[in-house]
TORZARO-762787 format. One record per residue: x, y, z of N, C-alpha, C in turn; residue number from 1. Coordinates in steps of 0.001 Angstrom, whole numbers, plus 524288, in hexadecimal, padded with zeros to 5 digits. Example, Ala and Ser with C-alpha at 12.3 -4.5 7.8 and 13.67 -1.06 7.14 Angstrom:
! TORZARO-762787
<mivo><n_u>83386</n_u><n_v>7E9C6</n_v><n_w>81E78</n_w><ca_u>8300C</ca_u><ca_v>7EE6C</ca_v><ca_w>81E78</ca_w><c_u>83390</c_u><c_v>7F31C</c_v><c_w>81E78</c_w><kolnu>1</kolnu></mivo>
<mivo><n_u>83232</n_u><n_v>7F736</n_v><n_w>81BA8</n_w><ca_u>83566</ca_u><ca_v>7FBDC</ca_v><ca_w>81BE4</ca_w><c_u>83264</c_u><c_v>8001E</c_v><c_w>81EBE</c_w><kolnu>2</kolnu></mivo>
This chain:
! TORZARO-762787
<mivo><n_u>163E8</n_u><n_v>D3CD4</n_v><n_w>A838A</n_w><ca_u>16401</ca_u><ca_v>D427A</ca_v><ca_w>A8393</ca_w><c_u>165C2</c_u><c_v>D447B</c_v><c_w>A7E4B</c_w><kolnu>1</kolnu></mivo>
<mivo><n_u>1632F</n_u><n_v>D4AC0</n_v><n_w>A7DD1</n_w><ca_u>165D6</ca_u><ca_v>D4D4E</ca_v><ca_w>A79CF</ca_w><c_u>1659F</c_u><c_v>D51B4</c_v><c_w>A78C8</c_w><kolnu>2</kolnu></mivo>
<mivo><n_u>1693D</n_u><n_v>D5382</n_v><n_w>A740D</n_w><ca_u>1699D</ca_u><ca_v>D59C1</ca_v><ca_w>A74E7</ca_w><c_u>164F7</c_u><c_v>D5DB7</c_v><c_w>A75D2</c_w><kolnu>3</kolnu></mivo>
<mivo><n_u>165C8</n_u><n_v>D5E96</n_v><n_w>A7A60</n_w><ca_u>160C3</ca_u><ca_v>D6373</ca_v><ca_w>A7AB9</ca_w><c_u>15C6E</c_u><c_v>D61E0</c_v><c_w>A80FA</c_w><kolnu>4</kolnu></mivo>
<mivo><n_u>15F54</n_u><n_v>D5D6C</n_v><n_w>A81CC</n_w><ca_u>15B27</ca_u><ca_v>D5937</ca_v><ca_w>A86BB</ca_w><c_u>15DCE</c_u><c_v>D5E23</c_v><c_w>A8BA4</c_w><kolnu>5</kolnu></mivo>
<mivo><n_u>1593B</n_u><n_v>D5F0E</n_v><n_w>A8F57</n_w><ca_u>15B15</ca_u><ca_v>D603A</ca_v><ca_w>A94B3</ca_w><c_u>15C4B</c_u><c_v>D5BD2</c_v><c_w>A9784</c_w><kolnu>6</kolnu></mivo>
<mivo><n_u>16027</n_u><n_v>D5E2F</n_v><n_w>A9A54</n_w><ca_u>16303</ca_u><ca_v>D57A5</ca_v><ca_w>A9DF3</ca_w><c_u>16491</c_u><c_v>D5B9D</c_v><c_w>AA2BB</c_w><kolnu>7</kolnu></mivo>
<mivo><n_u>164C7</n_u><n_v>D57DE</n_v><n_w>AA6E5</n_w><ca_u>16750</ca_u><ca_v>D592F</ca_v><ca_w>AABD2</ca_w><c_u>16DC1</c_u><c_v>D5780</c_v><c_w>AAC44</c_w><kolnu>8</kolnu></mivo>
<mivo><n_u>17016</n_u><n_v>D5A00</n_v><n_w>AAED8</n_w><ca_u>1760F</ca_u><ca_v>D5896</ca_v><ca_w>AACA9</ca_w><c_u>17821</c_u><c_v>D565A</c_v><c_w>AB1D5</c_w><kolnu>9</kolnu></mivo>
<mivo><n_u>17B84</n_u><n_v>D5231</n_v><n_w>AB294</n_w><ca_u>17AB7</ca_u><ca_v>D4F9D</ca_v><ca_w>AB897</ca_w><c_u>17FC5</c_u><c_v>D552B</c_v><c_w>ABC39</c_w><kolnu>10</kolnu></mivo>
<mivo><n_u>17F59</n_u><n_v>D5421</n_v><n_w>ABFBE</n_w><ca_u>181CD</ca_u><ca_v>D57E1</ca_v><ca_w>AC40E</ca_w><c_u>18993</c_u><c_v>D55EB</c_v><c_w>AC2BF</c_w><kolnu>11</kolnu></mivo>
<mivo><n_u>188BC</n_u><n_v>D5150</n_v><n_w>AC1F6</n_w><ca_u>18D26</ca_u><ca_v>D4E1E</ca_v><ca_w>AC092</ca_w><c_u>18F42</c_u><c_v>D511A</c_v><c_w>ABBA9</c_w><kolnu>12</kolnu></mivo>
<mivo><n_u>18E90</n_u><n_v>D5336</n_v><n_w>AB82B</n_w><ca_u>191DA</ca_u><ca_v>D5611</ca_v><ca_w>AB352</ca_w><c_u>190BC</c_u><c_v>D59FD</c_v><c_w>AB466</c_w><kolnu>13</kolnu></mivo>
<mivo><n_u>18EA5</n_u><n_v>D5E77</n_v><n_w>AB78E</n_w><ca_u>18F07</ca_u><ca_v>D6350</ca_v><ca_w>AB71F</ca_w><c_u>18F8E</c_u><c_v>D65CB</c_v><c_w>ABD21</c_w><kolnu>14</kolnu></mivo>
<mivo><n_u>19204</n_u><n_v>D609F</n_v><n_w>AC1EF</n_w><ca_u>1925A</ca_u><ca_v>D6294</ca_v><ca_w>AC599</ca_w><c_u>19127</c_u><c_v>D6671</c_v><c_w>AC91F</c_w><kolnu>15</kolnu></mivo>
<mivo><n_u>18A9F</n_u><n_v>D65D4</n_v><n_w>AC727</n_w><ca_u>18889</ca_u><ca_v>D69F0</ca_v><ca_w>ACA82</ca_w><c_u>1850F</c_u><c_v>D662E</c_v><c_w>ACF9F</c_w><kolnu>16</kolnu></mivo>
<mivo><n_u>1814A</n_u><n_v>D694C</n_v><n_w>AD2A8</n_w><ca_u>17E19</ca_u><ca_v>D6671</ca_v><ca_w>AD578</ca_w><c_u>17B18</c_u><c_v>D6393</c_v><c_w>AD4AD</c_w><kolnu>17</kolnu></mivo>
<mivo><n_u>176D2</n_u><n_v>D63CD</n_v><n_w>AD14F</n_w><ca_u>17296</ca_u><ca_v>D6151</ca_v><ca_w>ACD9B</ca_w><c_u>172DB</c_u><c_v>D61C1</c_v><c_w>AC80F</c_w><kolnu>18</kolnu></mivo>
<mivo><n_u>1709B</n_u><n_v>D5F75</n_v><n_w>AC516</n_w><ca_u>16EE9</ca_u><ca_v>D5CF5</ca_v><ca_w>AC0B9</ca_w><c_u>16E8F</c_u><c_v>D62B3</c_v><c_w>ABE3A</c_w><kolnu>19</kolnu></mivo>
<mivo><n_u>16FCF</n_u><n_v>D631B</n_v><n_w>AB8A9</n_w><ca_u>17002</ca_u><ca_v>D688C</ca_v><ca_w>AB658</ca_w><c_u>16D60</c_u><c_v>D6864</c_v><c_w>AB177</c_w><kolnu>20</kolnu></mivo>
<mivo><n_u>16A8C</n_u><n_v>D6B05</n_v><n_w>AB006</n_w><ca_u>167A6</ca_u><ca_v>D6A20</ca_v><ca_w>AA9A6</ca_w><c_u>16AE9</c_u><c_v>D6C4F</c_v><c_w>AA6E7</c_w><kolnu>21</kolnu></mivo>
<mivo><n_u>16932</n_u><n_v>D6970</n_v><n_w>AA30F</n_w><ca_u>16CCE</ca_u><ca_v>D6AB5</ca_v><ca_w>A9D2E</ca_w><c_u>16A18</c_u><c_v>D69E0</c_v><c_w>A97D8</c_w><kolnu>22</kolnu></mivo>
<mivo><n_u>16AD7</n_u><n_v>D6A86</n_v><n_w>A91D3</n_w><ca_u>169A8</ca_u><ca_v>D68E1</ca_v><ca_w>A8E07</ca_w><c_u>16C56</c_u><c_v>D6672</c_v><c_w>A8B28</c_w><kolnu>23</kolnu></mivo>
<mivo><n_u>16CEA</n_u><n_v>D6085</n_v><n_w>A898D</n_w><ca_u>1707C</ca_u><ca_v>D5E03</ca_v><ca_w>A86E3</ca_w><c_u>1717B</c_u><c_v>D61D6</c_v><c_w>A813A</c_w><kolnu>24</kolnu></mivo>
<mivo><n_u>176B6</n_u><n_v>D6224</n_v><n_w>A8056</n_w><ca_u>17939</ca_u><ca_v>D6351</ca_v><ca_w>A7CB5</ca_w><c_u>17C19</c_u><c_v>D6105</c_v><c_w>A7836</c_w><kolnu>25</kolnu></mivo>
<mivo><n_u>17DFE</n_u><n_v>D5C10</n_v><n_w>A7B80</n_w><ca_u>18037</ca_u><ca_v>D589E</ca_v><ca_w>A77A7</ca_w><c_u>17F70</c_u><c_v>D525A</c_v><c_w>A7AFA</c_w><kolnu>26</kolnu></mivo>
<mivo><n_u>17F43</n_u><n_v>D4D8A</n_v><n_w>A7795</n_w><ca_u>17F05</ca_u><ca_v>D4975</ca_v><ca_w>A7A29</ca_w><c_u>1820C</c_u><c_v>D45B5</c_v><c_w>A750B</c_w><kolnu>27</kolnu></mivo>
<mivo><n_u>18736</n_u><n_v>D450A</n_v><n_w>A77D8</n_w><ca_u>18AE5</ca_u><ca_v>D41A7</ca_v><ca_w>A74B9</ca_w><c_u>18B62</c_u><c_v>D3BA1</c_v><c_w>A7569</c_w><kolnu>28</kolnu></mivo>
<mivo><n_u>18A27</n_u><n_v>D3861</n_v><n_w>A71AD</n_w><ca_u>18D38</ca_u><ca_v>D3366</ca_v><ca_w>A7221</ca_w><c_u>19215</c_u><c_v>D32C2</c_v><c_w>A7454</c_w><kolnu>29</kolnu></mivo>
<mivo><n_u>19508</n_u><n_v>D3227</n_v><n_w>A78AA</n_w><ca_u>19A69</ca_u><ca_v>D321D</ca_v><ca_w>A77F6</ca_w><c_u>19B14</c_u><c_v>D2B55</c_v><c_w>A7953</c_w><kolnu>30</kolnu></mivo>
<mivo><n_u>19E53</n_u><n_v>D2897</n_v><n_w>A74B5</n_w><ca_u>19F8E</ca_u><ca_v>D22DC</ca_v><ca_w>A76B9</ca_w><c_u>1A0CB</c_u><c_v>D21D5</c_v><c_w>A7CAF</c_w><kolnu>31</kolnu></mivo>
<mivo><n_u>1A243</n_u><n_v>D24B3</n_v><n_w>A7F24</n_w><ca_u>1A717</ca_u><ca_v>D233E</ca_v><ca_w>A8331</ca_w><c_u>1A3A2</c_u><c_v>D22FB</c_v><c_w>A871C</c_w><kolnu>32</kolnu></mivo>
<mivo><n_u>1A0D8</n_u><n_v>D2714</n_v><n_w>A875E</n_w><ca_u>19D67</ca_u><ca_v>D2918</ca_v><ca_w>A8BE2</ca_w><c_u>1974C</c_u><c_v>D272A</c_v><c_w>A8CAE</c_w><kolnu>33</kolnu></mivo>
<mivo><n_u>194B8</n_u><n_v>D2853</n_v><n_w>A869E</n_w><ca_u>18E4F</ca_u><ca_v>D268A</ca_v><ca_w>A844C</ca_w><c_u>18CE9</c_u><c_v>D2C98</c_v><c_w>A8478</c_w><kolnu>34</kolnu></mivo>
<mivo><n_u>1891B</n_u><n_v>D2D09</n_v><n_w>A871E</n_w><ca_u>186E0</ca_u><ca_v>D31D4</ca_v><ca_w>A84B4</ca_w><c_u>18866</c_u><c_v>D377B</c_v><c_w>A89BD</c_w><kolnu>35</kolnu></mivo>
<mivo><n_u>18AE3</n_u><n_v>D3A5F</n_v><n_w>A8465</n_w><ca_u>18A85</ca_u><ca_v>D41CB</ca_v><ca_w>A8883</ca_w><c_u>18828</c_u><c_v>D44F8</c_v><c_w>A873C</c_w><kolnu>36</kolnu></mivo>
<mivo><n_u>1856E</n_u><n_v>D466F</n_v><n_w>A8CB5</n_w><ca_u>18278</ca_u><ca_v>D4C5A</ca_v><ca_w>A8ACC</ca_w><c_u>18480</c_u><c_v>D50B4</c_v><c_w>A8AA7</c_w><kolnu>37</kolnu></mivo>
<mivo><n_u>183D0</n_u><n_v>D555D</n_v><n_w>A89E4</n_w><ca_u>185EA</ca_u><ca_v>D59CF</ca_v><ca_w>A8BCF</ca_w><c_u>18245</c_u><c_v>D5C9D</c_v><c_w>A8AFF</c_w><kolnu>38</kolnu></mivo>
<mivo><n_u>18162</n_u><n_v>D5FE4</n_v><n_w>A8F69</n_w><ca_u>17D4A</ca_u><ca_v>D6336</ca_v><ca_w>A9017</ca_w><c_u>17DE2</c_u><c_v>D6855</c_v><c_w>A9218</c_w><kolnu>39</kolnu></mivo>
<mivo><n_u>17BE2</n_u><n_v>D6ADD</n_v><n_w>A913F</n_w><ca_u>17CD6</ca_u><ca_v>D718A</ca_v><ca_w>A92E7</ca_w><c_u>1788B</c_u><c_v>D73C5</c_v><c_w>A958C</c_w><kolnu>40</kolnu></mivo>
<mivo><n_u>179FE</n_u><n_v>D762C</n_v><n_w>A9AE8</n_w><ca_u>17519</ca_u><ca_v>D796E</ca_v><ca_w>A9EE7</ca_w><c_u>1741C</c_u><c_v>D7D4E</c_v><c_w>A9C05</c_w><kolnu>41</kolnu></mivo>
<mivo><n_u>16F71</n_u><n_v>D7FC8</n_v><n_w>A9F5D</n_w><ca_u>16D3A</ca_u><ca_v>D82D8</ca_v><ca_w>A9D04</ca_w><c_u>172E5</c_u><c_v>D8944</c_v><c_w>A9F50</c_w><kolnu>42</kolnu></mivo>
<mivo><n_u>17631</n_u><n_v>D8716</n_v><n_w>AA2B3</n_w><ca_u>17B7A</ca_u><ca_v>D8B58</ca_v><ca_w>AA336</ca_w><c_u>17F40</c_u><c_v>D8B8B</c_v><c_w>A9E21</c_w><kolnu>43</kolnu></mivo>
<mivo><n_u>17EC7</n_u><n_v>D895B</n_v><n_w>A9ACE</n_w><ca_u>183CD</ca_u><ca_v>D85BE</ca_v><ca_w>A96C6</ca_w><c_u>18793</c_u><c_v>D8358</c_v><c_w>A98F5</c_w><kolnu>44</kolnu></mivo>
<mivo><n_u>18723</n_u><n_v>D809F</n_v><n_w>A9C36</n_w><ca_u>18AD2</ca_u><ca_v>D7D28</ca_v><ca_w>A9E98</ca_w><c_u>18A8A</c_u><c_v>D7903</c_v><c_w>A9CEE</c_w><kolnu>45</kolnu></mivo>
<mivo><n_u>18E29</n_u><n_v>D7515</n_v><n_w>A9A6A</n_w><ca_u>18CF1</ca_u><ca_v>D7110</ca_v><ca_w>A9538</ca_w><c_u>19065</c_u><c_v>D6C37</c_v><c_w>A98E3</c_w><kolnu>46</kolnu></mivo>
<mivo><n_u>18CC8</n_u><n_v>D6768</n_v><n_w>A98DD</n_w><ca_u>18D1D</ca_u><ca_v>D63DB</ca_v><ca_w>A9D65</ca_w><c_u>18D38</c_u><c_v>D5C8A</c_v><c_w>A9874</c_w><kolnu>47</kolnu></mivo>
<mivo><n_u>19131</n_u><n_v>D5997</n_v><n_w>A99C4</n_w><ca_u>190E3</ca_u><ca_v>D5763</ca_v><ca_w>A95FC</ca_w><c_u>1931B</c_u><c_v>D5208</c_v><c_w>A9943</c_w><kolnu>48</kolnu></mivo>
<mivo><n_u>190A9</n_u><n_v>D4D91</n_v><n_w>A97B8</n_w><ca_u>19107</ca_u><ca_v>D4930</ca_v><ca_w>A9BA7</ca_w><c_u>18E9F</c_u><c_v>D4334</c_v><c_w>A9899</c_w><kolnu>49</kolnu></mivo>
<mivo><n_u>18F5A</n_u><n_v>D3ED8</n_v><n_w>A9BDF</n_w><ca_u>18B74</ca_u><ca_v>D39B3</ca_v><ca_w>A99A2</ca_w><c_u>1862E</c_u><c_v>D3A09</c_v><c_w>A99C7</c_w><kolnu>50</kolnu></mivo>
<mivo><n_u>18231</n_u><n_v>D380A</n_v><n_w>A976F</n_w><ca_u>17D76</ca_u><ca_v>D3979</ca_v><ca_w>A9769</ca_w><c_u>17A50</c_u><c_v>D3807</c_v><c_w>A9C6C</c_w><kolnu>51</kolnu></mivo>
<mivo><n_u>17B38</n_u><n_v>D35A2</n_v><n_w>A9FA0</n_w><ca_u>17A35</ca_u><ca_v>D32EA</ca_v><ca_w>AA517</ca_w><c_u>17AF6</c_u><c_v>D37B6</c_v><c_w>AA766</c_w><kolnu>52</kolnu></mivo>
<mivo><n_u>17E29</n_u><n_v>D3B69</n_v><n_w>AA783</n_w><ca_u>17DE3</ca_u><ca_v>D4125</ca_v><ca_w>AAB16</ca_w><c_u>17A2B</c_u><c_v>D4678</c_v><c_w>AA9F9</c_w><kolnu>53</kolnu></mivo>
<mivo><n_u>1771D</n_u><n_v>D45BA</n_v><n_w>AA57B</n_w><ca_u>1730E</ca_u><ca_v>D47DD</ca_v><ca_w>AA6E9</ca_w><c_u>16D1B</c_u><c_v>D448B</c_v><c_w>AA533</c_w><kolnu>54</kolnu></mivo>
<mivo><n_u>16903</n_u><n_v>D4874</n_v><n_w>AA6FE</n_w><ca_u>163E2</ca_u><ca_v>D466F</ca_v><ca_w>AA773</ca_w><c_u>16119</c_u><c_v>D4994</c_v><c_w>AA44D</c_w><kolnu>55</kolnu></mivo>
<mivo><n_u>15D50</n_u><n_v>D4769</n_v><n_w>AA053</n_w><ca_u>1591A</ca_u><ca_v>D4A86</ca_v><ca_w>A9D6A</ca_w><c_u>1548B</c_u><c_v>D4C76</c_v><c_w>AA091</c_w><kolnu>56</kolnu></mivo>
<mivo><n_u>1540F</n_u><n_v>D5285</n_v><n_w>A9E5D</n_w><ca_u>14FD3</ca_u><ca_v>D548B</ca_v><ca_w>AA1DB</ca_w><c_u>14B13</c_u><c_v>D5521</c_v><c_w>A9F5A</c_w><kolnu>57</kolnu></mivo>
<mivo><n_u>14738</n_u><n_v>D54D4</n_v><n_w>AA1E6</n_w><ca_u>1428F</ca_u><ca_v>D5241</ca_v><ca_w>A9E8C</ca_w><c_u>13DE0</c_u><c_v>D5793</c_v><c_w>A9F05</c_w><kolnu>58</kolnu></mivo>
């Protein structure tokens, strides 16, 4: 993934019912973790997690 990709954001980081779209914003190396996205809805609600929690939308 990368800055600017639509992704679905899992229900698991933004505790809602279903799967939420978003646009990656940032996608960091972090050693500890491997890779984070953070992504922002189309509400500005800015959602940021391991890359396994969201899905590219095609």
């Amino acid at each position: 993934m990368k800055t600017g990709d639509n992704v679905l954001i899992s229900p698991e980081v933004t505790h809602k019912s279903d799967w939420t779209q978003g646009t990656v914003i940032d996608v960091e190396a972090n050693p500890f973790v491997g890779t984070v996205i953070s992504a922002e809805t189309p509400s500005g609600e800015i959602y940021f997690d391991k890359e396994y929690q969201f899905k590219p939308v095609f």
